[in-house]
GUFIMAR-995181 format. One line per 2 residues: number of its first residue (from 0); for each residue x, z, y of C-alpha. Coordinates in nm, 4 decimals. Example, Ala and Ser with C-alpha at 12.3 -4.5 7.8 and 13.67 -1.06 7.14 Angstrom:
0 = 1.2300:0.7800:-0.4500 | 1.3670:0.7140:-0.1060
***
This chain:
0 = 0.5916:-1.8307:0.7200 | 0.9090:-1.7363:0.5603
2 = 0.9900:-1.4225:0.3460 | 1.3001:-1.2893:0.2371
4 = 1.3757:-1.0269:-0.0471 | 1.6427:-0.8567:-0.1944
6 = 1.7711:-0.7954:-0.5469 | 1.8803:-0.4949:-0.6042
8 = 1.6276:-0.2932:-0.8336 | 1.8411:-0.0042:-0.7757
10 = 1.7298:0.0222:-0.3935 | 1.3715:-0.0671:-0.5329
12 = 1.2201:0.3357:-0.5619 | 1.4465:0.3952:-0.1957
14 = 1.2536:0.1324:-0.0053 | 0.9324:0.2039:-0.1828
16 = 0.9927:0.6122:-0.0240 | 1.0795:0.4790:0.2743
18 = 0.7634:0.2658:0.2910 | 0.5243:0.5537:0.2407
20 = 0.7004:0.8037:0.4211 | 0.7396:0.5666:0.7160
22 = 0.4980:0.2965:0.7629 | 0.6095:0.2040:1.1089
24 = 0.9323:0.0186:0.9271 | 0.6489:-0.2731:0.8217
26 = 0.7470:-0.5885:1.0305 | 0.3862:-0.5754:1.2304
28 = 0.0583:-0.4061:1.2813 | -0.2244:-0.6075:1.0636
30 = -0.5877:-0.6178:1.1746 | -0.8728:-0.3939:1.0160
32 = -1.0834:-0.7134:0.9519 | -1.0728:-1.1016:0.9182
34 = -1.2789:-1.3442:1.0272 | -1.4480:-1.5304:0.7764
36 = -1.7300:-1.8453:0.7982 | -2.0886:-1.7846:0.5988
38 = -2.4215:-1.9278:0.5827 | -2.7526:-1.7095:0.5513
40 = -3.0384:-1.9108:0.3837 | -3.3801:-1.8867:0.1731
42 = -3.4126:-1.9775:-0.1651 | -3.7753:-2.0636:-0.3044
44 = -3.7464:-2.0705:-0.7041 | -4.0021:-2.2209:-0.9110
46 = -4.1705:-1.8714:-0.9498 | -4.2353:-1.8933:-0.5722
48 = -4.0618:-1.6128:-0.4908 | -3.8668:-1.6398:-0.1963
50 = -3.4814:-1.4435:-0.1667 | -3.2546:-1.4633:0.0955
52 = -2.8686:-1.5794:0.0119 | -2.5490:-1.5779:0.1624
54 = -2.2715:-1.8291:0.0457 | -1.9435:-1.9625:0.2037
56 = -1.9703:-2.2434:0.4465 | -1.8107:-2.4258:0.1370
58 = -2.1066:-2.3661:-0.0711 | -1.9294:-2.1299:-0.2764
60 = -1.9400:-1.7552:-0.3461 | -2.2908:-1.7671:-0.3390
62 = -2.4787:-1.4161:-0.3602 | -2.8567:-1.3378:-0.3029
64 = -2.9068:-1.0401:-0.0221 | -3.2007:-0.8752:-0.0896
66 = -3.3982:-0.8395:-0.4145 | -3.7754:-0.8052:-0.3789
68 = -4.1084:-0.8525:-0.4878 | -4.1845:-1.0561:-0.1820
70 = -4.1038:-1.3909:0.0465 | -3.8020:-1.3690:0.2670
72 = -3.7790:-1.6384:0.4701 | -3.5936:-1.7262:0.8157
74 = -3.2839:-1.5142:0.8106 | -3.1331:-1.4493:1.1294
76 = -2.8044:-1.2630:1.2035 | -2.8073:-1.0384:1.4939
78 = -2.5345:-1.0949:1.7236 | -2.3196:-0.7559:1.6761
80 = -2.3421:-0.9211:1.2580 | -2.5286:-0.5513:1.1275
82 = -2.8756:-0.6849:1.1126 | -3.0941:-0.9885:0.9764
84 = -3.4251:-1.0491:1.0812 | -3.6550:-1.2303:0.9011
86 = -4.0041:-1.3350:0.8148 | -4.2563:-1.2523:0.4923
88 = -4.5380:-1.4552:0.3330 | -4.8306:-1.1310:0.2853
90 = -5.0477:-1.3554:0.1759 | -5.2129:-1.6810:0.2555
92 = -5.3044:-1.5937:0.6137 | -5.0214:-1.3261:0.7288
94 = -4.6427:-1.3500:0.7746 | -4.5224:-1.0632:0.9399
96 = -4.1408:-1.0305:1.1005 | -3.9041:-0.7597:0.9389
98 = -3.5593:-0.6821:0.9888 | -3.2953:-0.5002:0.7882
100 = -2.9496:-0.4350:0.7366 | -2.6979:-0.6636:0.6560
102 = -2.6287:-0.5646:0.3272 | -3.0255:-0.5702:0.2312
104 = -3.0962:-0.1976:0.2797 | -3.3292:-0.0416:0.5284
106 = -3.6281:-0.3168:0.5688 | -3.8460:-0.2557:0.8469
108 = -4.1834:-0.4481:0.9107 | -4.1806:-0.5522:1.3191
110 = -4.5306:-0.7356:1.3032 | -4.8162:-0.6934:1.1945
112 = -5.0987:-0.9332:1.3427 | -5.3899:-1.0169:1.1815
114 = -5.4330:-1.4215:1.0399 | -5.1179:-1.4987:1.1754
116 = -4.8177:-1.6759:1.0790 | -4.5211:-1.5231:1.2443
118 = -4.2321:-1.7725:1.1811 | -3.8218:-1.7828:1.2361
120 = -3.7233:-1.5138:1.4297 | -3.4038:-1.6080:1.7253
122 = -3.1948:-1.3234:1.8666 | -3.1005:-1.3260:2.2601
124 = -2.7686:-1.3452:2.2347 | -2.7014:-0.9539:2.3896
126 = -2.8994:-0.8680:2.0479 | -3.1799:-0.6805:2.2522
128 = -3.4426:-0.8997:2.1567 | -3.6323:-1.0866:1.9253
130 = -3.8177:-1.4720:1.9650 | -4.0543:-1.5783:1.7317
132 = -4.3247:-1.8461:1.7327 | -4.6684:-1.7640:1.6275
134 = -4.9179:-1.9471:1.4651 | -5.2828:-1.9245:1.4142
136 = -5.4108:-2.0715:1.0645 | -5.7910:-1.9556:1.1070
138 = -5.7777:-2.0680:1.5000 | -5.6974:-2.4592:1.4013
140 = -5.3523:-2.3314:1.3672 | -5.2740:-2.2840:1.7191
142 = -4.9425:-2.1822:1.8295 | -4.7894:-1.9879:2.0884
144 = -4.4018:-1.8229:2.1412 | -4.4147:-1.4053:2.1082
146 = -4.1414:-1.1946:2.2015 | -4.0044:-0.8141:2.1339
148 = -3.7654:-0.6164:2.1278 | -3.5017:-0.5815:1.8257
150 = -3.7034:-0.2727:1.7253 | -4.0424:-0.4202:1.7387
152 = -4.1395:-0.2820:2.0659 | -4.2414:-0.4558:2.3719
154 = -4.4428:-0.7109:2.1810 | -4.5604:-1.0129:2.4308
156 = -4.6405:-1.3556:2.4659 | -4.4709:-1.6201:2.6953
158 = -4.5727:-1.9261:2.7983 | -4.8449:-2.1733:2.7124
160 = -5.0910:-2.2348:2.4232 | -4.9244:-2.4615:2.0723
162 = -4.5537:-2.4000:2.1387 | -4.3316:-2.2635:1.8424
164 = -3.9759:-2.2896:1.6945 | -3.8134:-2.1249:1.9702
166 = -3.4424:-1.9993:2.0296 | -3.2312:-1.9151:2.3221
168 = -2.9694:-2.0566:2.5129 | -2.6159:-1.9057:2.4707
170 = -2.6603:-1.7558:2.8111 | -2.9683:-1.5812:2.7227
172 = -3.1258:-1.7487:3.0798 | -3.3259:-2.0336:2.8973
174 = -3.5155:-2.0707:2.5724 | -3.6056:-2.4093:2.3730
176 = -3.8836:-2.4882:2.2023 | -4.1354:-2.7521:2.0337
178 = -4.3985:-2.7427:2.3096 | -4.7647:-2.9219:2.2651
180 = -4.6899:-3.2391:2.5459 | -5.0944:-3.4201:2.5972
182 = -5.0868:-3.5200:2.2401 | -4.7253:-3.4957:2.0759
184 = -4.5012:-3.2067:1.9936 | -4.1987:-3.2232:2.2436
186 = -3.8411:-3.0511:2.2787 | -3.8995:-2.8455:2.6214
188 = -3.6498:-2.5910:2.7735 | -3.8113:-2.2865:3.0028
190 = -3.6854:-1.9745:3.1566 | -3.6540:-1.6577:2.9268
192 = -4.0284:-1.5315:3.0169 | -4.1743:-1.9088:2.9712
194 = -4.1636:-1.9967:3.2805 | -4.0224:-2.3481:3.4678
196 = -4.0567:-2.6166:3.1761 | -3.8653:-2.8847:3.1741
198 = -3.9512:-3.1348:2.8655 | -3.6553:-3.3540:2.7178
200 = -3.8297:-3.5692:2.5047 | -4.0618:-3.8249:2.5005
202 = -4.0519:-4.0005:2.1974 | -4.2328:-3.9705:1.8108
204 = -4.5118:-3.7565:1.7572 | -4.3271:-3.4318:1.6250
206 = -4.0069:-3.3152:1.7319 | -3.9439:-2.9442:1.6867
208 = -3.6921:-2.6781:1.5493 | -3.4312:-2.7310:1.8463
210 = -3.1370:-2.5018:1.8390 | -2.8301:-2.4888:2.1505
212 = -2.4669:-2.5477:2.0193 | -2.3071:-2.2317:2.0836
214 = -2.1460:-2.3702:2.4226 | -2.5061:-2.4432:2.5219
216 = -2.4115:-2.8417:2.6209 | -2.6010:-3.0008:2.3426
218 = -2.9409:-2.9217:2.1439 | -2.9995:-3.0582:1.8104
220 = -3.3472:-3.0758:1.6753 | -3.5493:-3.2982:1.3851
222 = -3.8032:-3.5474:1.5043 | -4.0078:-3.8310:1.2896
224 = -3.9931:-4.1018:1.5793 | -3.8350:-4.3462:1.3770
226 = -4.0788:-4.3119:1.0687 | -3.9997:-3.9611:0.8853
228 = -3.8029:-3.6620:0.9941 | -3.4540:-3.6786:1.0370
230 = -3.1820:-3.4524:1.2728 | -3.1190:-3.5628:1.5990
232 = -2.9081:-3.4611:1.8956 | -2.8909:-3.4780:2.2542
234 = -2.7232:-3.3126:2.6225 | -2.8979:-2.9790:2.7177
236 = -3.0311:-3.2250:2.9800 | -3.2288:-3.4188:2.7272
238 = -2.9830:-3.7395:2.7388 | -2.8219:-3.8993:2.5022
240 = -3.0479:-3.8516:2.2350 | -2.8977:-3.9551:1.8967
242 = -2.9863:-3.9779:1.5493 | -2.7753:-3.8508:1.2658
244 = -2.9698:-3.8417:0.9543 | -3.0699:-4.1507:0.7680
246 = -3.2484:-4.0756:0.4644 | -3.6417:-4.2005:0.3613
248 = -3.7063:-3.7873:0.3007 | -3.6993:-3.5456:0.5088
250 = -3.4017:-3.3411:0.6991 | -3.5109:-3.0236:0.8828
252 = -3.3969:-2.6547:0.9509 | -3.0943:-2.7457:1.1783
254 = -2.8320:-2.5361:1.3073 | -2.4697:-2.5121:1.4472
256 = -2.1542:-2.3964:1.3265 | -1.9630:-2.1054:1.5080
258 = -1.7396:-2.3604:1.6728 | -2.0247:-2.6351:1.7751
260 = -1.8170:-2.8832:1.5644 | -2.0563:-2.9066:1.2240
262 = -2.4009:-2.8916:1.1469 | -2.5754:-2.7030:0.8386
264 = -2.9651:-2.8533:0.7721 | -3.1903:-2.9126:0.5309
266 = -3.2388:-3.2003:0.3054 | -3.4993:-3.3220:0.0334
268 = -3.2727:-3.6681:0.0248 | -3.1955:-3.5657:-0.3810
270 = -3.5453:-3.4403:-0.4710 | -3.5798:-3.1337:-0.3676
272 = -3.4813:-2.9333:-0.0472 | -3.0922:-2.8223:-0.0333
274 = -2.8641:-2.7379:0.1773 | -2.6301:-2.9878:0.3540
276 = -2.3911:-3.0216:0.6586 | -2.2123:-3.2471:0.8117
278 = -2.0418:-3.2857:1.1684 | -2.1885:-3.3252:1.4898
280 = -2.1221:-3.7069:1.5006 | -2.3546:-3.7629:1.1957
282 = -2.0184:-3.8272:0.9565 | -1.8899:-3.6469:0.6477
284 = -2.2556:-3.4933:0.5256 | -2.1598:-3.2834:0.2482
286 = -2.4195:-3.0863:-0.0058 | -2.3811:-2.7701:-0.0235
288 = -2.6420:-2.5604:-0.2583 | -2.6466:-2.5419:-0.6377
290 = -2.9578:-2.2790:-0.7025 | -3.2643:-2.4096:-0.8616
292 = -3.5395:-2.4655:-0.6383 | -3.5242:-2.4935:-0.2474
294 = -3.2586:-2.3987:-0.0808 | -3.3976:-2.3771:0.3235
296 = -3.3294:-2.2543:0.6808 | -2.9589:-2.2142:0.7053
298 = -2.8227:-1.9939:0.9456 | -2.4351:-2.0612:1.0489
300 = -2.2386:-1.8000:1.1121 | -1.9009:-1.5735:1.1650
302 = -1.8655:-1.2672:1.0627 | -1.6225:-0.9805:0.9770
304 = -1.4526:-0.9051:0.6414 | -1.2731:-0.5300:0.6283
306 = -0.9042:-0.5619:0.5866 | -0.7590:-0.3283:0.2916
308 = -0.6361:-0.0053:0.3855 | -0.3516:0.0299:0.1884
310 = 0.0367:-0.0109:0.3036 | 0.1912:0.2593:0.1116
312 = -0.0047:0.4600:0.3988 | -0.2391:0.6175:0.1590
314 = -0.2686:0.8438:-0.1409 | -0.2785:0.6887:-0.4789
316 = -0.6270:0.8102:-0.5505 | -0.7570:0.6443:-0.2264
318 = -0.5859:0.2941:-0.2762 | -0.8091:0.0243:-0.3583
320 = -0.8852:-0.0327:-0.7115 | -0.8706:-0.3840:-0.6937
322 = -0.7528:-0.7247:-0.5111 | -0.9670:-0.9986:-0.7349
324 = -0.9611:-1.0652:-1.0918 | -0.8339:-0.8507:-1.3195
326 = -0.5211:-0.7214:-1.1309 | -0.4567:-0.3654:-1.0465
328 = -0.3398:-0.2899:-0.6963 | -0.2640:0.0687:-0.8468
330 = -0.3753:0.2854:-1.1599 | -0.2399:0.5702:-1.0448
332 = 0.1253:0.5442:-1.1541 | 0.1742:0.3890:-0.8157
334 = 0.5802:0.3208:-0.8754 | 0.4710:0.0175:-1.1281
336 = 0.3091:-0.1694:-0.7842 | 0.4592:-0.0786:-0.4536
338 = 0.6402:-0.2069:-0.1389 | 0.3236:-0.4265:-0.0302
340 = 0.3673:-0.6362:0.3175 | 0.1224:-0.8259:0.4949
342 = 0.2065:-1.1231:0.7009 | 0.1645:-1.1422:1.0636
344 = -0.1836:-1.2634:1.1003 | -0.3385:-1.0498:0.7845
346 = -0.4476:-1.3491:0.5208 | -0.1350:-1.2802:0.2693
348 = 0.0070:-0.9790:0.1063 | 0.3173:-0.9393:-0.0992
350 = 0.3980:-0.6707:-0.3194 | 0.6419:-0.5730:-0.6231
352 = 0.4680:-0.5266:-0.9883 | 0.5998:-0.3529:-1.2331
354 = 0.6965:-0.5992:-1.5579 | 0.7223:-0.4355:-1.8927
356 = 0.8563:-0.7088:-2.0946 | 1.1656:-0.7286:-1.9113
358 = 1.4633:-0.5810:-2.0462 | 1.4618:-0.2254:-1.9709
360 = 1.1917:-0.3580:-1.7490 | 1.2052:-0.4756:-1.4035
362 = 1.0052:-0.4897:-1.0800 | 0.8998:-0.8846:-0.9692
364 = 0.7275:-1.0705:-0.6283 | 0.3475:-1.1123:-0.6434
366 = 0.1200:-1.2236:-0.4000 | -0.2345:-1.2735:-0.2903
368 = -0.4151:-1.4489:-0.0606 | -0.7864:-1.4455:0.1183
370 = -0.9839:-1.6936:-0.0107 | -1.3379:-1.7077:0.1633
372 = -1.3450:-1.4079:0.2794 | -1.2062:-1.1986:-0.0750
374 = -0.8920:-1.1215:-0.1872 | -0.8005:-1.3422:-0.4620
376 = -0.5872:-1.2700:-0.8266 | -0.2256:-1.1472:-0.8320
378 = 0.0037:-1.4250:-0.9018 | 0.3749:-1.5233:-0.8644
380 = 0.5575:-1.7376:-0.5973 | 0.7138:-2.0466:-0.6894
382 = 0.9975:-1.9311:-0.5589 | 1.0802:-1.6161:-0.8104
384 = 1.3505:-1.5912:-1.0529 | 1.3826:-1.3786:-1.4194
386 = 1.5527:-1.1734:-1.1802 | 1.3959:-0.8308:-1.0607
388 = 1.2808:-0.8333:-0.7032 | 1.2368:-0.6053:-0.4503
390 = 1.1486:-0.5222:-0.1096 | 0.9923:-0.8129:0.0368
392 = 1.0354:-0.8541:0.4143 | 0.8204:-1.1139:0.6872
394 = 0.9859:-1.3248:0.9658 | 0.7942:-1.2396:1.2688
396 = 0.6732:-1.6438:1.2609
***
């Protein structure tokens, strides 16, 4: 992109009038929101008490979601990106499914069955409902796939007896799952209520957790056929099957990026469980998690980040405070920052800051950027001079 500015301080407090008075002279309209990459997951510290996190796909910019007294586990983004559904250790015998908002607040218990392990929760991909397998601990841990509604009604099992780990197909017509097969867990695919199985594998005596890439052509999954578990991944169709993961511990908890092109799983390769990806062809595996403890079931995905308000179309005491680090946007004496443009497609902003230790003082070019979904610090363009700048215009490229 290419930017031009003026300078003539003089015209400086002119253009800045113009600006509020007259938003429409900005080059172009900029979104309300950007798109930005993250990755839910489950941290298990050495207390034992389990959080949910949130981190860039990066690894950085890692926050935890929810604070509690108990064991999050599972985290699952709903696809509108306003709730995550989850599951809790009670106690030895019961984990129930909640859900709450994405920001932590408003937890809601879904489940409440008695000696049962209610595990992962999977979203159809309309958001209306809720997957979950079930197991029975007292019952020598039998397993069967339950399904409800995003509120917690409609409860109801599908399919047959020791089947778990199941998600949906992008079309919300099939599911997937780790289905008992005579005497080995297998990767089956059904209808949405259970019905018409098809199993795609035949091989090793446990192969579960299978997801669908988000174009619904391949399914990646862990299995221990070849001594140990590692990720795999195959055609919807069950050919093809391929292993990615080479490593004499074990590699779990697949899942896909937004774009199908990456995978984020779970690794004990380094001594304990973190958080790795790497892309769909097995190359470039890349760790990812830093917090003590385990690091577990990644979730992949995209979600929104609210775009600033502020063009000069708002009153001082409603600008934002802040665009990262230390830097004012405004402290209320909004002629020392002004004339702020955004480029075309939202990710930059430049501005004018006021510089008291210039002579007689003199307005200069800033900029900032977004950087993983958050503005970053105020700093200069290589391209400025001692000279005061002003009025900073975008080409339309």
């Amino acid at each position: 992109m290419n930017i031009a500015y003026k300078l003539k301080p003089a015209l400086f407090l002119f253009s800045l009038l113009v600006l509020l008075l007259n938003p429409t002279v900005l080059s172009k309209p900029f979104p309300d929101s950007l798109t930005v990459e993250k990755i839910l997951f489950a941290n298990n510290p050495a207390s034992g008490n389990l959080d949910l996190y949130i981190m860039n796909n990066d690894g950085s910019g890692t926050k935890r979601i929810v604070i509690s007294l108990g064991k999050e586990c599972g985290p699952s983004l709903s696809p509108d990106k306003k709730k995550i559904a989850f599951y809790r250790h009670i106690d030895e015998n019961n984990w129930h499914e909640f859900i709450m908002n994405f920001n932590g607040t408003g937890i809601v218990q879904l489940t409440n069955g008695q000696n049962t392990w209610d595990g992962k929760p999977a979203w159809s991909p309309d958001g209306s409902r809720i997957i979950f397998g079930r197991v029975y601990p007292l019952d020598n841990f039998r397993s069967e796939i339950w399904v409800m509604n995003a509120d917690g009604s409609g409860l109801h099992r599908i399919g047959a007896n020791y089947a778990t780990s199941p998600s949906y197909s992008p079309d919300g017509l099939k599911i997937v799952y780790s289905g008992f097969v005579i005497d080995k867990f297998q990767i089956c695919t059904a209808d949405s209520n259970g019905g018409t199985v098809q199993v795609l594998t035949t091989a090793g005596t446990e192969n579960s957790e299978p997801v669908y890439s988000p174009d619904g052509s391949k399914i990646a999954f862990q299995s221990n056929r070849d001594g140990n578990p590692e990720i795999y991944i195959m055609n919807a169709d069950g050919t093809n099957q391929t292993r990615l993961t080479n490593n004499t511990d074990t590699d779990a908890d697949v899942c896909f990026s937004p774009d199908g092109g990456y995978l984020a799983y779970t690794s004990m390769r380094d001594g304990k469980y973190d958080i790795y990806t790497m892309q769909i062809n097995g190359s470039n595996q890349v760790k990812l998690t830093t917090l003590a403890g385990s690091n577990i079931q990644p979730q992949w995905t995209n979600i929104r980040v609210p775009f600033p308000a502020y063009l000069g179309q708002a009153k001082p005491d409603t600008i934002p405070k802040r665009f990262g680090g230390s830097d004012m946007v405004s402290d209320g004496l909004w002629w020392w920052h002004g004339a702020p443009i955004f480029s075309p497609d939202g990710s930059e902003m430049f501005m004018v800051k006021y510089i008291s230790t210039k002579p007689s003082g003199c307005m200069q070019l800033y900029y900032t950027k977004i950087v993983h979904g958050e503005w970053s610090a105020l700093q200069q363009p290589g391209f400025t001079s001692d000279s005061c700048d002003n009025s900073p215009v975008y080409s339309r490229d």
